[in-house]
N, C-alpha and C positions, 0 to 999 in steps of 0.2 A: 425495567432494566433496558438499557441501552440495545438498540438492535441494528443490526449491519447487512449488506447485501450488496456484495458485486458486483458488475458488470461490465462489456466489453471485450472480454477474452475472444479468441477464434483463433484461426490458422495464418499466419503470416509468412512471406516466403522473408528469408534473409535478405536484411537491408530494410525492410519496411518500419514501419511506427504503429503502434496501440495509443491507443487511450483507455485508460480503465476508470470505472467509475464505484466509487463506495458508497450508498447510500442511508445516511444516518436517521435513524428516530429512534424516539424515546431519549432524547440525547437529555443528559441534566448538569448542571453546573460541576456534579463529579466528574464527569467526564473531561478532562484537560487534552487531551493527543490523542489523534489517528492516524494508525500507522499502516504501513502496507506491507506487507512479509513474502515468501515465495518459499515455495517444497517445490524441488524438483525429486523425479522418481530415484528414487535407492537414497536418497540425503534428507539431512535433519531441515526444519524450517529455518531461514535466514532471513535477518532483517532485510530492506529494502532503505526504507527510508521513512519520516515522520515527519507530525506537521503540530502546531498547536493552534488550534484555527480563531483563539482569541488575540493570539497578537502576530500570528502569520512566521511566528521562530520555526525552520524547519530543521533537520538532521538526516544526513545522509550514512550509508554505509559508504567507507572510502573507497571500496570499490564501484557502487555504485552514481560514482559524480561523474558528469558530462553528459552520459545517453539516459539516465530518469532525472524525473521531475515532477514536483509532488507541491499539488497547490490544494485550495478550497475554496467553493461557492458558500458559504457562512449563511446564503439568502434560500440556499436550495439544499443546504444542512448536506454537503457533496465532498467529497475529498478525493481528487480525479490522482491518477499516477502516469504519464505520458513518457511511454518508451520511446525510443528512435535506436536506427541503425539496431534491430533487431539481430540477436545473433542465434544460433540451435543452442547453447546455452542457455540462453534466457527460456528456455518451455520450461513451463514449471508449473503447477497451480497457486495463484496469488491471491492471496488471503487481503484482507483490511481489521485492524485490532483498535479497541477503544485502551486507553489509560487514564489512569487518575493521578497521572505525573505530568509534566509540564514537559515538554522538549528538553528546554533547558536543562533540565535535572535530572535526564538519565541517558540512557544508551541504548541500542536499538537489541538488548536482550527480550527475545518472547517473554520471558517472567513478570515483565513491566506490564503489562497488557494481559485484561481481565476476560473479555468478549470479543469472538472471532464471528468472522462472517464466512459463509457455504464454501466460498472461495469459486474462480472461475480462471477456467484453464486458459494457458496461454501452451499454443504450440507454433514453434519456428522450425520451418521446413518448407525445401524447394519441390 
C-alpha cells in the first residue's frame, strides 16, 4: 500500500513562505493524485489542492489560488505545496492524500482519497 510522509511544517511569522514536502513509496499505477489537505483546530479537514503527477493536471480550492502551489518531482516520487504570504489562518496541520482518481475527474472532497500521511504542523504567528 501506498505510503506518505510530510515534511516542512514549523513556526512562520506572518508574511513568510513554507514549502511542504510529501514523500511517496510504495506508490503503484492505482495511485492517480496527491493531494494536500489542511485541519485547523475546532474544524473539519479541507481540501487544499491536487496534483496528478502523470500528466502534471492540478486542482485547486478556489479559495486557495494565488498564495499555494502544488507541483511534483516524479524523479524523487515528491509532491511539494509552497505557501507564500503566510497568514494566522493558514496554521493548521497539513496532511497529503493518495487517490485512485485522476485530477481531472473529481473535486478536492477527502472521500476521494484513500491513504493519509502523519500530517506536519504548520503554525503562523508573530
Amino acid at each position: 500500500q501506498v505510503q506518505l510522509v510530510e515534511s516542512g511544517g514549523g513556526l512562520v511569522q506572518p508574511g513568510g513562505s513554507l514549502n511542504l514536502s510529501c514523500q511517496v513509496s510504495r506508490f503503484t499505477v492505482d495511485e492517480k493524485t496527491i493531494g494536500w489537505f489542511r485541519r485547523a483546530p475546532g474544524k473539519a479537514r479541507e481540501g487544499v489542492a491536487c496534483i496528478s503527477p502523470h500528466d502534471g493536471y492540478t486542482l485547486y480550492d478556489d479559495s486557495k489560488k494565488g498564495r499555494f502551489t502544488i507541483s511534483t518531482d516524479n524523479a524523487k516520487n515528491t509532491v511539494y505545496l509552497q505557501i507564500r504570504s503566510l497568514e494566522p489562518e493558514d496554521t493548521a496541520v497539513y496532511y497529503c492524500g493518495a487517490s485512485h482518481y485522476y485530477a481531472a475527474h473529481m473535486d478536492l472532497r477527502p472521500g476521494f482519497f484513500h491513504t493519509w500521511g502523519q500530517g506536519t504542523q504548520v503554525t503562523v504567528s508573530s
